[in-house]
Backbone as CSV, one residue per row, in Angstrom:
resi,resn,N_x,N_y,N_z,CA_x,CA_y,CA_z,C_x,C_y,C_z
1,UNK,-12.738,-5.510,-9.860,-11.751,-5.394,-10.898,-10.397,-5.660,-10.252
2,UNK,-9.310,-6.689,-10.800,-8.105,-6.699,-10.045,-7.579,-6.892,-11.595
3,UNK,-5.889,-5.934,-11.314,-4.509,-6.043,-12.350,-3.480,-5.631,-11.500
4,UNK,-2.287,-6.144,-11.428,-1.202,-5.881,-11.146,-0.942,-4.321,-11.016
5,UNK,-1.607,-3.547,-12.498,-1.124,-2.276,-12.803,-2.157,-1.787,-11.012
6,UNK,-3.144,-1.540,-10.991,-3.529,-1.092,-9.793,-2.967,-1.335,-8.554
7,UNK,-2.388,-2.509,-8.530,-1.143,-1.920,-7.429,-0.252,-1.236,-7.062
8,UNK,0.431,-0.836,-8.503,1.247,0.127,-8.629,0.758,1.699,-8.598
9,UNK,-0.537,1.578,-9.614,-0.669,3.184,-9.832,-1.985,3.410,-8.911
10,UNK,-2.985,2.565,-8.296,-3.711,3.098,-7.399,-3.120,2.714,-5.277
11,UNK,-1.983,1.924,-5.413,-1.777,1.720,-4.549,-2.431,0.611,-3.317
12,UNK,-2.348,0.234,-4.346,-3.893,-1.066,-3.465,-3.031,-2.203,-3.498
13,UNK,-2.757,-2.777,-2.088,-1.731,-3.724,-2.328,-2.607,-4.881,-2.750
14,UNK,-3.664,-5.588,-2.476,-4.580,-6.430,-3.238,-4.201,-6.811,-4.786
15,UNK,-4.564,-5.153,-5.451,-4.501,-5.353,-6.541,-5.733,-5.693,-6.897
16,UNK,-7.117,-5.104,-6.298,-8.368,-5.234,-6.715,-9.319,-4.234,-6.192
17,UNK,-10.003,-3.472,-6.752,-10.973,-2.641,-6.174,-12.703,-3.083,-6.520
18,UNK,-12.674,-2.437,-5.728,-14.375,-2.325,-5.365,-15.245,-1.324,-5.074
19,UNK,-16.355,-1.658,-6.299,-17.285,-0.776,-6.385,-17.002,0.407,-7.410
20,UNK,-18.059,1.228,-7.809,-18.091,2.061,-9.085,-17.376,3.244,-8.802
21,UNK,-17.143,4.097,-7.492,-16.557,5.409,-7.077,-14.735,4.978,-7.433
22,UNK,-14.432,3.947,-6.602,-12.991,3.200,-7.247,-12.583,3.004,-8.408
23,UNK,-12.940,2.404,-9.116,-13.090,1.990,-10.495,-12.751,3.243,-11.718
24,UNK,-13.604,4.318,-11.210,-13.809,5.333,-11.415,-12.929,6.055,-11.589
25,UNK,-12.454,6.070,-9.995,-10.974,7.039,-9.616,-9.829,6.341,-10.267
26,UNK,-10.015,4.935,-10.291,-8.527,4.582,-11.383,-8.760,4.319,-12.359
27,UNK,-9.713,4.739,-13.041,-9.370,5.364,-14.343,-9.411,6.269,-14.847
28,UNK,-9.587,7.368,-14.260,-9.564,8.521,-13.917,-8.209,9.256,-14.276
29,UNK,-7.181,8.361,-13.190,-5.870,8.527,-12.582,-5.421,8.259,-14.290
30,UNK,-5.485,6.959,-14.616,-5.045,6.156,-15.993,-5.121,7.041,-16.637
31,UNK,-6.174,7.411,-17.234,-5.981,8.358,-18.160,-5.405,9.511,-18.579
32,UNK,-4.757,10.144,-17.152,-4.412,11.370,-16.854,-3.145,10.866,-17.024
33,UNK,-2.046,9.658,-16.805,-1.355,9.262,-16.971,-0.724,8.721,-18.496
34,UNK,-1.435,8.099,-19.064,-1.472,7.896,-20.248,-2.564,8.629,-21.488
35,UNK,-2.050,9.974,-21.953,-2.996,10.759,-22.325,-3.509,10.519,-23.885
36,UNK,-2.642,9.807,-24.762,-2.772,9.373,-25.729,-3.277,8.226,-26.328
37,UNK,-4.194,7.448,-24.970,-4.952,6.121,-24.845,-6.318,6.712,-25.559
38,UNK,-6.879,5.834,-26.500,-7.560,6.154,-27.256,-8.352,4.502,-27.197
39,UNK,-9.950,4.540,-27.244,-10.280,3.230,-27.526,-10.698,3.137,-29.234
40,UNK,-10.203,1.942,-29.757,-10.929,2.544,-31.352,-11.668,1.080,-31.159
41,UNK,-12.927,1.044,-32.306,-14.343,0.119,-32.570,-13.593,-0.820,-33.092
42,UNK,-13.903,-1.949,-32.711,-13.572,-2.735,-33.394,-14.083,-3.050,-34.908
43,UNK,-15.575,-3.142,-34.254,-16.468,-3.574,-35.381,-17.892,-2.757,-34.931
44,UNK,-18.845,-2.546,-36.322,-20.169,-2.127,-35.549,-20.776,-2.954,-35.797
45,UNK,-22.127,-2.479,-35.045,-23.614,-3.541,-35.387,-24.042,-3.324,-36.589
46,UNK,-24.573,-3.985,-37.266,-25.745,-3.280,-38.524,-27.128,-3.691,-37.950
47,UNK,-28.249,-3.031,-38.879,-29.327,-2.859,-38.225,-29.942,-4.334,-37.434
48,UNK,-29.183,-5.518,-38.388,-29.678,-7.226,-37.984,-29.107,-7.201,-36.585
49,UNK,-28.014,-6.596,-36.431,-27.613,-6.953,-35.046,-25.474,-8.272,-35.163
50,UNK,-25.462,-7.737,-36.659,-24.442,-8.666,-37.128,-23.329,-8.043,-36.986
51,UNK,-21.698,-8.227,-36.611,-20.558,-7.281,-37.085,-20.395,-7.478,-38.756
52,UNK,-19.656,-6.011,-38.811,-19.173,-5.684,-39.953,-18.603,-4.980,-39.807
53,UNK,-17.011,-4.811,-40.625,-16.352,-4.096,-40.737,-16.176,-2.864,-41.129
């Protein structure tokens, strides 16, 4: 995974981590940072396997 933002807030001058324990820990961090981050559905499946709103 590499973004700019992980340079800043995990400290990784890269700007890319590796592996699932990392990944983990910065988003971890993220969230604790931004507490009002919410993911909403876009769309669901129906039983065919189709979106719908």
């Amino acid at each position: 995974m590499s973004s700019l933002f992980i340079m800043q807030s995990a400290g990784e001058s890269t700007g890319k981590l590796e592996g699932k324990e990392a990944v983990g820990a910065y988003w971890r961090k993220v969230l604790t940072l931004i507490p009002g981050l919410r993911e909403k559905p876009r769309s669901r499946l129906n039983l065919k396997g189709y979106a719908s709103s």
